[in-house]
LOVEXZA-862091 format. One record per residue (C-alpha): x, y, z; chain. Coordinates in steps of 0.05 Angstrom, whole numbers, plus 5000, padded with zeros to 4 digits. Each point is the difference from the previous one (the first is absolute). Last residue first. Example, Ala and Ser with C-alpha at 12.3 -4.5 7.8 and 13.67 -1.06 7.14 Angstrom:
BEGIN
@c1=5273 | c2=4979 | c3=5143 | chain=A $
@c1=4973 | c2=4931 | c3=5013 | chain=A $
! end
This chain:
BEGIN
@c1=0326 | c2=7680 | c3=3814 | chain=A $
@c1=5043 | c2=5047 | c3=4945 | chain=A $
@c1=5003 | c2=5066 | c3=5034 | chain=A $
@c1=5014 | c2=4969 | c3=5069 | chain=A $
@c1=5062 | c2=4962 | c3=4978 | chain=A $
@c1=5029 | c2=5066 | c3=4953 | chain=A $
@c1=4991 | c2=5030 | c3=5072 | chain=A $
@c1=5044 | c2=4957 | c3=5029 | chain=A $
@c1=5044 | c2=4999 | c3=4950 | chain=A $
@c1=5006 | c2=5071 | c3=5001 | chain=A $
@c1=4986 | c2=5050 | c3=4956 | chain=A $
@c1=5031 | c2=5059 | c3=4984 | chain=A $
@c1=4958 | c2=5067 | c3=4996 | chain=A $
@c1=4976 | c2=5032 | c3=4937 | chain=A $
@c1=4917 | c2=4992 | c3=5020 | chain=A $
@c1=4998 | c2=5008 | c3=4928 | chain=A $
@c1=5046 | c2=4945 | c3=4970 | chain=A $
@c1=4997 | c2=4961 | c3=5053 | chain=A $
@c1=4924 | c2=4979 | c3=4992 | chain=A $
@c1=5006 | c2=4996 | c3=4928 | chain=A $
@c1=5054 | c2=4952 | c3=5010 | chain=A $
@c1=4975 | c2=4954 | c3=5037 | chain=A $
@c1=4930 | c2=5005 | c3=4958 | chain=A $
@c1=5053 | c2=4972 | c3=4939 | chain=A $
@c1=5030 | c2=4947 | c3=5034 | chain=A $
@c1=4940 | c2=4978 | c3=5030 | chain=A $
@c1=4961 | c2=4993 | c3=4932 | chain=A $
@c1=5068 | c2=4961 | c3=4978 | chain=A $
@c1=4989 | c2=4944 | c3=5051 | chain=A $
@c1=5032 | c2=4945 | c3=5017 | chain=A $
@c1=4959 | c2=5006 | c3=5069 | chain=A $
@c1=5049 | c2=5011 | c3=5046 | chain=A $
@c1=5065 | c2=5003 | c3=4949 | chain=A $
@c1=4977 | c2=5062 | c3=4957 | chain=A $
@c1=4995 | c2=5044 | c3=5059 | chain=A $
@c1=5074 | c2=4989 | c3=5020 | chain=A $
@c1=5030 | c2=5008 | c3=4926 | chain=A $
@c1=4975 | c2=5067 | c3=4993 | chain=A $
@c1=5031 | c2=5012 | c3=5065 | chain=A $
@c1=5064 | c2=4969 | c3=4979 | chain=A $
@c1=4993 | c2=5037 | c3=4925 | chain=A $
@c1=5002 | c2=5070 | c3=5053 | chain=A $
@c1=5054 | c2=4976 | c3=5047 | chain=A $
@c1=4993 | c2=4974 | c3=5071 | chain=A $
@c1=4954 | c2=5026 | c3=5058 | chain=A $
@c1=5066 | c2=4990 | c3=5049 | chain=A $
@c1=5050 | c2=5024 | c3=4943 | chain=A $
@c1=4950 | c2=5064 | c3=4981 | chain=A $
@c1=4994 | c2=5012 | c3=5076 | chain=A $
@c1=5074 | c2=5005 | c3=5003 | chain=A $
@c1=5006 | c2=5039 | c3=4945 | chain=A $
@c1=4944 | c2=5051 | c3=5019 | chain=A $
@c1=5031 | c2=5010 | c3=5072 | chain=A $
@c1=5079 | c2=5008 | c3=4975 | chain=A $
@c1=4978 | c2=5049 | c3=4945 | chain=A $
@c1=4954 | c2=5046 | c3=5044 | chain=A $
@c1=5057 | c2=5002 | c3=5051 | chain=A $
@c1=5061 | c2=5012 | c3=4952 | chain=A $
@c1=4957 | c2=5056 | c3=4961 | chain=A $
@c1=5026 | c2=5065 | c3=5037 | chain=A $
@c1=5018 | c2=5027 | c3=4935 | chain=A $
@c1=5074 | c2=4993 | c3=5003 | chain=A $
@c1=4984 | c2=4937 | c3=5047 | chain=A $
@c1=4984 | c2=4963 | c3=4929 | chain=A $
@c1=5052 | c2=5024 | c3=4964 | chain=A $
@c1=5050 | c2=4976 | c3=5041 | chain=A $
@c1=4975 | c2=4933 | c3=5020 | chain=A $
@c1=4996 | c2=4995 | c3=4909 | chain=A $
@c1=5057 | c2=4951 | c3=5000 | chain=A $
@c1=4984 | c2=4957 | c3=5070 | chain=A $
@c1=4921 | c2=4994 | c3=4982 | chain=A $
@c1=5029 | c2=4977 | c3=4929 | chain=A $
@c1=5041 | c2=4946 | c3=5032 | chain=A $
@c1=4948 | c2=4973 | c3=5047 | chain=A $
@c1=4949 | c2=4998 | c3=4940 | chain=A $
@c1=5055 | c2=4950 | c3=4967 | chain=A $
@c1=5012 | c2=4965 | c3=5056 | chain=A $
@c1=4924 | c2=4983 | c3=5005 | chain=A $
@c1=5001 | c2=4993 | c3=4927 | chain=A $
@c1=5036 | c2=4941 | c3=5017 | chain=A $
@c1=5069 | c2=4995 | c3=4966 | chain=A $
@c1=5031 | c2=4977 | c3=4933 | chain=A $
@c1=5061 | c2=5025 | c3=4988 | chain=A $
@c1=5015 | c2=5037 | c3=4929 | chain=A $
@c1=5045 | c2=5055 | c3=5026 | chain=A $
@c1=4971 | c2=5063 | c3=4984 | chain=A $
@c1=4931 | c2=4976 | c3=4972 | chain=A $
@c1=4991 | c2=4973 | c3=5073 | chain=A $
@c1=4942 | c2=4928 | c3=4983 | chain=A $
@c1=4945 | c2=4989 | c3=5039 | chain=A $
@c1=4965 | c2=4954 | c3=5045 | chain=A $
@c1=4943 | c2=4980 | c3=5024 | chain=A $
@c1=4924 | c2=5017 | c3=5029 | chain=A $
@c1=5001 | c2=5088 | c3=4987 | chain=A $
@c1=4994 | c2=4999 | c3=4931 | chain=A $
@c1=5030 | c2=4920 | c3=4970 | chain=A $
@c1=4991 | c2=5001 | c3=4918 | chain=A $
@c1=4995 | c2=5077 | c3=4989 | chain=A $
@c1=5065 | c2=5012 | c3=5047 | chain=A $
@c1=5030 | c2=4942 | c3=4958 | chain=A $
@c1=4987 | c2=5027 | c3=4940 | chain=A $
@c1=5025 | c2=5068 | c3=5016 | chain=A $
@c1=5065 | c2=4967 | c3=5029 | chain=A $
@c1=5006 | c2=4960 | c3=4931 | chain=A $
@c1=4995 | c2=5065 | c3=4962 | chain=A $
@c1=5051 | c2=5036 | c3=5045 | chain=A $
@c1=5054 | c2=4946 | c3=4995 | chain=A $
@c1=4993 | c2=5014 | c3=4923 | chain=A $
@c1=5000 | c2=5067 | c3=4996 | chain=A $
@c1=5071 | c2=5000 | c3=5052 | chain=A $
@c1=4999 | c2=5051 | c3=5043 | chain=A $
@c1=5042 | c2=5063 | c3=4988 | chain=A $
@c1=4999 | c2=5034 | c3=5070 | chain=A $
@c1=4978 | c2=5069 | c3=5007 | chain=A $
@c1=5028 | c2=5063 | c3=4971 | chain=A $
@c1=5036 | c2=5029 | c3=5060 | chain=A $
@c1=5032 | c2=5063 | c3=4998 | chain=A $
@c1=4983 | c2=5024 | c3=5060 | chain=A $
@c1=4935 | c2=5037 | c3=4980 | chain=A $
@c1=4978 | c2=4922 | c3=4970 | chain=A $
@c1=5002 | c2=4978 | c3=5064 | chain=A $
@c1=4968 | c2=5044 | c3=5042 | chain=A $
@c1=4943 | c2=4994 | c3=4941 | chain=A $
@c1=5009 | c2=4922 | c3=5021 | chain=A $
@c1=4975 | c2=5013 | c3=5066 | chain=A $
@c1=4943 | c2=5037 | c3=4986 | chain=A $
@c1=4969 | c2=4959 | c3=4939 | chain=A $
@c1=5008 | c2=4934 | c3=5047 | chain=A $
@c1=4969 | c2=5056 | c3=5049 | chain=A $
@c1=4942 | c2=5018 | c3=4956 | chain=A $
@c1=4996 | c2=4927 | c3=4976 | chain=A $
@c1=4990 | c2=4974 | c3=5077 | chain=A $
@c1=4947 | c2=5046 | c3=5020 | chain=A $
@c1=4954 | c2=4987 | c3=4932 | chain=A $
@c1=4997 | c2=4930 | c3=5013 | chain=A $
@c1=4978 | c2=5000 | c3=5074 | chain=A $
@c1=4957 | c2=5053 | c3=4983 | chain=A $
@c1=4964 | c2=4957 | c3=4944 | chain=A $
@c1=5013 | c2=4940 | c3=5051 | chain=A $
@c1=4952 | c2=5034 | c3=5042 | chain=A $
@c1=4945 | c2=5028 | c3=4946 | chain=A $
@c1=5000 | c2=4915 | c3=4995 | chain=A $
@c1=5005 | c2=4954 | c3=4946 | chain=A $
@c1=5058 | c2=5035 | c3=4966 | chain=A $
@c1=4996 | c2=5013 | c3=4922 | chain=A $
@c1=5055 | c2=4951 | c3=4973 | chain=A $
@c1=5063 | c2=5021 | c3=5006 | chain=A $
@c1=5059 | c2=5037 | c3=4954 | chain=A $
@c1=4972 | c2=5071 | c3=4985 | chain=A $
@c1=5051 | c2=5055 | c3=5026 | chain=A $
@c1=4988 | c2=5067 | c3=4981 | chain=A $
@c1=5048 | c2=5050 | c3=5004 | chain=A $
@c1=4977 | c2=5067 | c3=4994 | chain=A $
@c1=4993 | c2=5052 | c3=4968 | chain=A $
@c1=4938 | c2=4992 | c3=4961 | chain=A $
@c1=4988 | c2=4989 | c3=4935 | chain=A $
@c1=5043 | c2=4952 | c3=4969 | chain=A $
@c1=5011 | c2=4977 | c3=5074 | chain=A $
@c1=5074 | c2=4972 | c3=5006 | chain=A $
@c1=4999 | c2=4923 | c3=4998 | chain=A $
@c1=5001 | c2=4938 | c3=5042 | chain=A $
@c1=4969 | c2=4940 | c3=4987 | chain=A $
@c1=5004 | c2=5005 | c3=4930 | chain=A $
@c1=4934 | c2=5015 | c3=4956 | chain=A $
@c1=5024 | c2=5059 | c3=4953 | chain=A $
@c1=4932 | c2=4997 | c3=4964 | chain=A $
@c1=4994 | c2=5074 | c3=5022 | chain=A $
@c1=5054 | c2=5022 | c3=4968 | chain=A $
@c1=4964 | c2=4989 | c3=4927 | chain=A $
@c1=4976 | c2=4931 | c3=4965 | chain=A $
@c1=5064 | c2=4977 | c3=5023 | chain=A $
@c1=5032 | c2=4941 | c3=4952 | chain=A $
@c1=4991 | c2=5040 | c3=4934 | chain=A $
@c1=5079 | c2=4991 | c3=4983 | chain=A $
@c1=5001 | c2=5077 | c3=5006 | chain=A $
@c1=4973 | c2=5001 | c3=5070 | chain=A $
@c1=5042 | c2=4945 | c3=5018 | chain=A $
@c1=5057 | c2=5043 | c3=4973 | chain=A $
@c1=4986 | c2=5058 | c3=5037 | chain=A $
@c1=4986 | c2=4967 | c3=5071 | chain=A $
@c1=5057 | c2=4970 | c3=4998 | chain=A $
@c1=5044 | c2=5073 | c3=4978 | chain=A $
@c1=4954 | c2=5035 | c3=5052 | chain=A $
@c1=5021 | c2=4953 | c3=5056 | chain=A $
@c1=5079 | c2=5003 | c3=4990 | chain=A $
@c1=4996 | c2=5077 | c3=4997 | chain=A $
@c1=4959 | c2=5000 | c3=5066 | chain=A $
@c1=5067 | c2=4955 | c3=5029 | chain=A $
@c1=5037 | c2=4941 | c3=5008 | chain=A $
@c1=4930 | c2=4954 | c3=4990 | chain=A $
@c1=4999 | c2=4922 | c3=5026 | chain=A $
@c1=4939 | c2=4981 | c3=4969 | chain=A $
@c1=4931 | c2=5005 | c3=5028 | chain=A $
@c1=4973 | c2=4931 | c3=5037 | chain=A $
@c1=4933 | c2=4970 | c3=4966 | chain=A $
@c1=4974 | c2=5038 | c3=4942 | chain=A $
@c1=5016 | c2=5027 | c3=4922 | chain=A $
@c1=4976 | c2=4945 | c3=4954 | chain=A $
@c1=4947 | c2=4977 | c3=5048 | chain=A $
@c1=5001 | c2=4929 | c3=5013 | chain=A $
@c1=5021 | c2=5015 | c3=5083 | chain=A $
@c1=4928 | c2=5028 | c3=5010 | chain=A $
@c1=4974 | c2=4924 | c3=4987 | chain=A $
@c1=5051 | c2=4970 | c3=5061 | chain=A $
@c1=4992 | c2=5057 | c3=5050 | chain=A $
@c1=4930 | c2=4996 | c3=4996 | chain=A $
@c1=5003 | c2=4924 | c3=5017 | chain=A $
@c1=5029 | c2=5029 | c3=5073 | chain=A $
@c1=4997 | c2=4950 | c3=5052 | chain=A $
@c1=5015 | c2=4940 | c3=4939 | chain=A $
@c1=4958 | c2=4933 | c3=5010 | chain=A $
@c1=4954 | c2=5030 | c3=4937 | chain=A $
@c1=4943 | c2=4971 | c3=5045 | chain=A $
@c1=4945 | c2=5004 | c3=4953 | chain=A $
@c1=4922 | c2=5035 | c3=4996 | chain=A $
@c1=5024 | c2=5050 | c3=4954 | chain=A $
@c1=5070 | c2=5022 | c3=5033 | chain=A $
@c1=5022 | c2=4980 | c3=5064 | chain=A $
@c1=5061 | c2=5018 | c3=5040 | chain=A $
@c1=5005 | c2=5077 | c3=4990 | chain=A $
@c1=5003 | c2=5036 | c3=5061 | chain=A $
@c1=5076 | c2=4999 | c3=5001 | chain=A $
@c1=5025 | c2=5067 | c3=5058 | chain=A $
@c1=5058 | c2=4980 | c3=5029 | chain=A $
@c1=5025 | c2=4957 | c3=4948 | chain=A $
@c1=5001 | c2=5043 | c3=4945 | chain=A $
@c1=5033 | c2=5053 | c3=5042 | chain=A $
@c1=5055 | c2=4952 | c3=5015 | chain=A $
@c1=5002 | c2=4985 | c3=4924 | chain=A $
@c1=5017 | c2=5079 | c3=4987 | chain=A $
@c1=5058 | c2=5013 | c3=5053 | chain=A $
@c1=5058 | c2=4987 | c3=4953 | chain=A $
@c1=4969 | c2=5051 | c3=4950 | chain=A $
@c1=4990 | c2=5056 | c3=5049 | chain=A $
@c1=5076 | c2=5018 | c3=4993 | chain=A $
@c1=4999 | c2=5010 | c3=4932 | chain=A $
@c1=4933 | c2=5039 | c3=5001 | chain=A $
@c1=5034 | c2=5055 | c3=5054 | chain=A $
@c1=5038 | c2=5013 | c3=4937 | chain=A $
@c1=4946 | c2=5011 | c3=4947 | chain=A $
@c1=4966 | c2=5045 | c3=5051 | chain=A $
@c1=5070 | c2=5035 | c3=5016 | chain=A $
@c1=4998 | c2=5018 | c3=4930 | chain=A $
@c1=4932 | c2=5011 | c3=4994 | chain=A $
@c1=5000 | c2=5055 | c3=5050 | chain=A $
@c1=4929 | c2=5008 | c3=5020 | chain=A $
@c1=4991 | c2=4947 | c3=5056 | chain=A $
@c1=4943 | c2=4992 | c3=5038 | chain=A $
@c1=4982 | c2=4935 | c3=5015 | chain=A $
@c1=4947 | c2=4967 | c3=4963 | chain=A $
@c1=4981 | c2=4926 | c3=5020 | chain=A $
@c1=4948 | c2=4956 | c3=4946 | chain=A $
@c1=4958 | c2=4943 | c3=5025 | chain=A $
@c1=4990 | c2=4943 | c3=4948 | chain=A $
@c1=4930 | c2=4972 | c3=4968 | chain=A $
@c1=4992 | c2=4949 | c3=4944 | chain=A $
@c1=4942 | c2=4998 | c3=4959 | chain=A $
@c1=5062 | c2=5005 | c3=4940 | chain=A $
@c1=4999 | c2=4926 | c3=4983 | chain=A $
@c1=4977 | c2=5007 | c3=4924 | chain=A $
@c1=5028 | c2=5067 | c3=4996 | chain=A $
@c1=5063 | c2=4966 | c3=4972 | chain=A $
@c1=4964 | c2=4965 | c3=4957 | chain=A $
@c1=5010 | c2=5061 | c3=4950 | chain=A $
@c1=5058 | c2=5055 | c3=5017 | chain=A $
@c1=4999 | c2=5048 | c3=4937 | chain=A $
@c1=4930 | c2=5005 | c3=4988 | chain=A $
@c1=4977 | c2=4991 | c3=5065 | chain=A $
@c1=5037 | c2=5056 | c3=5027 | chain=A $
@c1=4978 | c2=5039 | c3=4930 | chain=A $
@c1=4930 | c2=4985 | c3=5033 | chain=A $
@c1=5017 | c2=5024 | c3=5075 | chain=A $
@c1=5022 | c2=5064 | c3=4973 | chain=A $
@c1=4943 | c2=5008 | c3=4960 | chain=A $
@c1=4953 | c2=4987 | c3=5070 | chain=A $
@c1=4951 | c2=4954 | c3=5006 | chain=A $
@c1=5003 | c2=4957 | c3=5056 | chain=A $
@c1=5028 | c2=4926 | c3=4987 | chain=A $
@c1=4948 | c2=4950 | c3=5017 | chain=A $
@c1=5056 | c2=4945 | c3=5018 | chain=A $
@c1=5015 | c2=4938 | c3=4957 | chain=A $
@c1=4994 | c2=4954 | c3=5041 | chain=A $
@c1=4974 | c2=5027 | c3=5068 | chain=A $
@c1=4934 | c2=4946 | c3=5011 | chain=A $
@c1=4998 | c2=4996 | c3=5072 | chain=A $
@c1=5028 | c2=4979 | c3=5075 | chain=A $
@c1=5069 | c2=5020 | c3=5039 | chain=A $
@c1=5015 | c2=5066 | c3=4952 | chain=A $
@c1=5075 | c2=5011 | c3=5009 | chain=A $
@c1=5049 | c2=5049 | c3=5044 | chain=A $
@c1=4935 | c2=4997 | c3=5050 | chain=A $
@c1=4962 | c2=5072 | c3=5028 | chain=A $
@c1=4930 | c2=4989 | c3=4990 | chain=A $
@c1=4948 | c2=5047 | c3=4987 | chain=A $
@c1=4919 | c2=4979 | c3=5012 | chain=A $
@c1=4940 | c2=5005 | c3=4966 | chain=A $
@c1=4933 | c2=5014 | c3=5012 | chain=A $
@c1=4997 | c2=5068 | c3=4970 | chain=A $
@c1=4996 | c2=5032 | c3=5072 | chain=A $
@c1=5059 | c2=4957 | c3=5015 | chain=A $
@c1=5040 | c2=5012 | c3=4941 | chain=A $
@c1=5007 | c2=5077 | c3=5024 | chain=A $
@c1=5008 | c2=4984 | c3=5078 | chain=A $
@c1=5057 | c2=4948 | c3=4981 | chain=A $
@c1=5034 | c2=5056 | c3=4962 | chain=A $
@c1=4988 | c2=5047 | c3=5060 | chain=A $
@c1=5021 | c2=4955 | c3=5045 | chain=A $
@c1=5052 | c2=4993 | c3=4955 | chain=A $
@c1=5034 | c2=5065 | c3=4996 | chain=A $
@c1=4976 | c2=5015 | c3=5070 | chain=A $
@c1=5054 | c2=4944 | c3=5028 | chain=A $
@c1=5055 | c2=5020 | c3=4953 | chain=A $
@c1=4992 | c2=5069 | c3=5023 | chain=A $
@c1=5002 | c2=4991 | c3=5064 | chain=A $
@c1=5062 | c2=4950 | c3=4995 | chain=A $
@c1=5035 | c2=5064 | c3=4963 | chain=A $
@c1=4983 | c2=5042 | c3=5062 | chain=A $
@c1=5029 | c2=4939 | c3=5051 | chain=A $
@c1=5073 | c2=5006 | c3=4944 | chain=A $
@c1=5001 | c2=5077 | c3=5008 | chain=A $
@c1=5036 | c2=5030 | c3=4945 | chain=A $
@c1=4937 | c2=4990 | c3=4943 | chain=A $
@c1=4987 | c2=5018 | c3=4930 | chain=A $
@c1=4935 | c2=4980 | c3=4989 | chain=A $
@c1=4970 | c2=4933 | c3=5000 | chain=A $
@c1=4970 | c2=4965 | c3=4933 | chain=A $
@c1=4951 | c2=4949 | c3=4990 | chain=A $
@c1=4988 | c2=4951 | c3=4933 | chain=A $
@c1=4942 | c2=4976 | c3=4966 | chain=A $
@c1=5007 | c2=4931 | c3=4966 | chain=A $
@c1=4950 | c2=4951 | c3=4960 | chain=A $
@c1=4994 | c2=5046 | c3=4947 | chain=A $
@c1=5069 | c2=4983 | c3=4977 | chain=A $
@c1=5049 | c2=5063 | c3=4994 | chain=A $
@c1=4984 | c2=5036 | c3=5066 | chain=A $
@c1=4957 | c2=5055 | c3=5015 | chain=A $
@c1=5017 | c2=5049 | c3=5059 | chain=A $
@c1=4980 | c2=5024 | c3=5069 | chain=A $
@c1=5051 | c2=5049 | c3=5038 | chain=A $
@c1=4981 | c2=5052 | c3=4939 | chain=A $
@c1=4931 | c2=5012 | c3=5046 | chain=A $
@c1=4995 | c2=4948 | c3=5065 | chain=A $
@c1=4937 | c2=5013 | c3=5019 | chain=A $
@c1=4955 | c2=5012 | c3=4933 | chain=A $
@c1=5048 | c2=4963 | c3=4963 | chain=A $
@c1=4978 | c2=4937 | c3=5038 | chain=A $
@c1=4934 | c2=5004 | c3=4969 | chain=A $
@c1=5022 | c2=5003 | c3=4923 | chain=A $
@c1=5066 | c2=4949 | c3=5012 | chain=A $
@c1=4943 | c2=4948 | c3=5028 | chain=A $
@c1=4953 | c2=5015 | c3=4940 | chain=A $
@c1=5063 | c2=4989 | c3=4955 | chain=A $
@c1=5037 | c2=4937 | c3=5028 | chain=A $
@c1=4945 | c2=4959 | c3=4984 | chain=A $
@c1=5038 | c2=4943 | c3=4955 | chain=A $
@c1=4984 | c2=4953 | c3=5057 | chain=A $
@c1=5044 | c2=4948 | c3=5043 | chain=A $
@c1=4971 | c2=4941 | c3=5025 | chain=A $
@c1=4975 | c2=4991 | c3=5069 | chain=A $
@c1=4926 | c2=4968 | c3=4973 | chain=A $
@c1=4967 | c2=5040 | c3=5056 | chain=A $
@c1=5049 | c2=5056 | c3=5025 | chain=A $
@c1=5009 | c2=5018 | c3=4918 | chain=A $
@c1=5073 | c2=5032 | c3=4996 | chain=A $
@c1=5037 | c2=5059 | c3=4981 | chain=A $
@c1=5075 | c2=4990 | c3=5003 | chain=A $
@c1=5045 | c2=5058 | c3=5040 | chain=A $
@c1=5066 | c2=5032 | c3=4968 | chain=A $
@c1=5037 | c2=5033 | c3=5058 | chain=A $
@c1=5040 | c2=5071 | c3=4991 | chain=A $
@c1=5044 | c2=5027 | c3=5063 | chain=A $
@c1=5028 | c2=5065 | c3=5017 | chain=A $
@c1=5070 | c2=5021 | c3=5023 | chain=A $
@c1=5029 | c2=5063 | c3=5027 | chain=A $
@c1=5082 | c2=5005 | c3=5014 | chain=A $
@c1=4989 | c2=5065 | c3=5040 | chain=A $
@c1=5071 | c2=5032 | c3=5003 | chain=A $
@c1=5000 | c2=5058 | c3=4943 | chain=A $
@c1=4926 | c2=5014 | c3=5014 | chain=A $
@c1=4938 | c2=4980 | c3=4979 | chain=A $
@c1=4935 | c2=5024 | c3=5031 | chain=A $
@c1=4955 | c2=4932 | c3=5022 | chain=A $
@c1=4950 | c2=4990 | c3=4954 | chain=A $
@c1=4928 | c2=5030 | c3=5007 | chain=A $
@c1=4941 | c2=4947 | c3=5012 | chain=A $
@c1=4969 | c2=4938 | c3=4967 | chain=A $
@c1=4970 | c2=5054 | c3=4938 | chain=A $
@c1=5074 | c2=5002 | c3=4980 | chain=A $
@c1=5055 | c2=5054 | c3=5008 | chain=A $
@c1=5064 | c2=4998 | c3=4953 | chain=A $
@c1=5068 | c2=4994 | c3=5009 | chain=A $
@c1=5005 | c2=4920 | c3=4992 | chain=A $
@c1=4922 | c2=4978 | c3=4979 | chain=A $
@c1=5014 | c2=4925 | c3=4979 | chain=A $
@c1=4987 | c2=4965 | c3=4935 | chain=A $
@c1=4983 | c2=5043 | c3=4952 | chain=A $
@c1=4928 | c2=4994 | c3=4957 | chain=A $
@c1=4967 | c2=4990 | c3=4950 | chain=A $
@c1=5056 | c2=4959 | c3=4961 | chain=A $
@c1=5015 | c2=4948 | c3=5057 | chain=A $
@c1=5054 | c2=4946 | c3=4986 | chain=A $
@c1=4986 | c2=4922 | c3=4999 | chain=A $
@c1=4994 | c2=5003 | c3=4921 | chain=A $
! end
């Protein structure tokens, strides 16, 4: 069951061994960021079920910011609460350093990829935990594919109501996500010719994919209640939609993409949902419960986000027309301009997306050190590489990497 029991996702409110949080107040919209990382073997490249020994020395840095996954072949990293978008890239950057640092000295490395590139994943070593066993219980196979890794946005948000609302207007704006930040093309040693495969195996989850259209809190808890009853939720955490009110924390979290390549595209990620999340909470307080997009448009947009990323096109949930995602990015820049200069983001934004179209997409990069050689090896030390040093690459510098 992809949910944590040991631990919660995210420290909203709360200091963490990475630093204090920033002091809340009535207009700080905070927002912290979770990545899921695969443990790998630098020689043979392959992922490794030795999650704990890497959890055990990073905890010694990063404290309650350092956290066990569901499949031994995962750890995962967690920022505090940030306001500052350059302090929440500091963060990311430390978070796995020190993650890298901590395999390192074991003589492994972390990876951040949606999907393991190279090894032996089916079925998963599932970490012990009862709630991970009744998961397994109820949800069988399902865990078969679940070495899969995704990057997780809170924004502060406490009112559920409004949460539930702002989540309506999100909904049209999930595949661009998707295709901004798919790091998934491969998966065991084979070109799944999708960007984002993990988008594709998370989407056979009972409850996952877009949320539904909700009217209000009310609306939610009946749902939730009588998937609950029917047995299809283990418990609130195994609420897996892309977008749902914290069952612990209160905030918003938004969990649609694959874990970003890059610290960079982390912050690049994080900046645009806080002011999608901004813009449509000015919204909701005039009386506007987002737009009712059709289910079925959505689904194919999501599938064609996962098919193209950032190389193609994609499809507007609102109206249906297919576009390039480079329209589509253009759009979203233009509905969340607001948000973005409310924090003083705009700059930062406009820089790292325009060095994320020149150095192309995560799966594109992926993609680019498997053609030289046709190699997977490369693939995988690629992304080792970025993972910790956090900064976008270049194709230039992909070139020099892979001689």
């Amino acid at each position: 069951m992809p949910s944590r029991a040991p631990h919660v996702g995210g420290t909203m409110g709360a200091g963490t061994a990475a630093g204090p949080p920033t002091p809340v107040d009535s207009t700080t919209r905070l927002m912290g960021v979770e990545e899921e990382y695969l443990v790998v073997d630098p020689k043979t490249r392959a992922v490794v079920p030795c999650a704990a020994p890497v959890l055990e020395l990073a905890t010694a840095e990063l404290g309650e910011c350092a956290a066990a996954e569901i499949t031994k072949f995962q750890v995962e990293g967690k920022t505090p609460p940030c306001a500052d978008l350059s302090e929440l890239l500091e963060h990311l950057r430390r978070m796995r350093s020190t993650m890298g640092a901590a395999a390192a000295r074991l003589g492994l490395g972390v990876m951040a990829s949606g999907t393991p590139v190279l090894g032996d994943v089916v079925p998963p070593p599932i970490n012990e935990h009862p709630r991970y066993e009744l998961g397994v219980r109820t949800y069988r196979a399902l865990h078969d594919e679940q070495s899969v890794c995704a990057g997780h946005v809170h924004v502060h948000l406490p009112d559920r109501e409004r949460a539930l609302l702002v989540s309506n207007h999100l909904r049209p704006w999930l595949p661009v996500l998707i295709a901004l930040m798919a790091n998934s093309p491969f998966w065991m040693g084979r070109d799944t010719g999708y960007a984002s495969w993990r988008t594709l195996t998370w989407g056979k989850w009972p409850v996952a994919g877009p949320p539904p259209y909700f009217d209000s809190a009310a609306d939610f808890d009946r749902l939730i209640a009588v998937l609950t009853e029917s047995g299809v939720l283990v418990d609130p955490g195994t609420i897996f939609w892309d977008v749902r009110p914290s069952a612990r924390l209160p905030t918003l979290e938004v969990r649609v993409t694959d874990v970003p390549a890059t610290a960079e595209e982390s912050a690049l990620l994080a900046a645009l949902v806080r002011a999608l999340v901004v813009v449509a909470l000015a919204e909701v307080e005039r009386g506007d419960r987002g737009p009712r997009v059709s289910p079925e448009l959505l689904r194919a947009a999501y599938w064609r986000a996962a098919r193209d990323g950032l190389d193609g096109h994609g499809i507007d949930p609102g109206t249906g027309r297919l576009m390039t995602i480079t329209d589509l990015v253009d759009d979203l820049i233009a509905r969340v301009r607001d948000g973005l200069e409310e924090f003083g983001d705009l700059d930062a934004v406009t820089a790292l997306l325009a060095r994320l179209r020149a150095s192309g997409g995560g799966a594109q990069r992926q993609r680019a050190a498997h053609v030289r050689r046709g190699s997977f090896e490369d693939v995988v030390d690629f992304q080792l590489r970025q993972t910790v040093s956090g900064t976008l690459t270049s194709p230039q510098d992909l070139k020099a990497a892979n001689p």
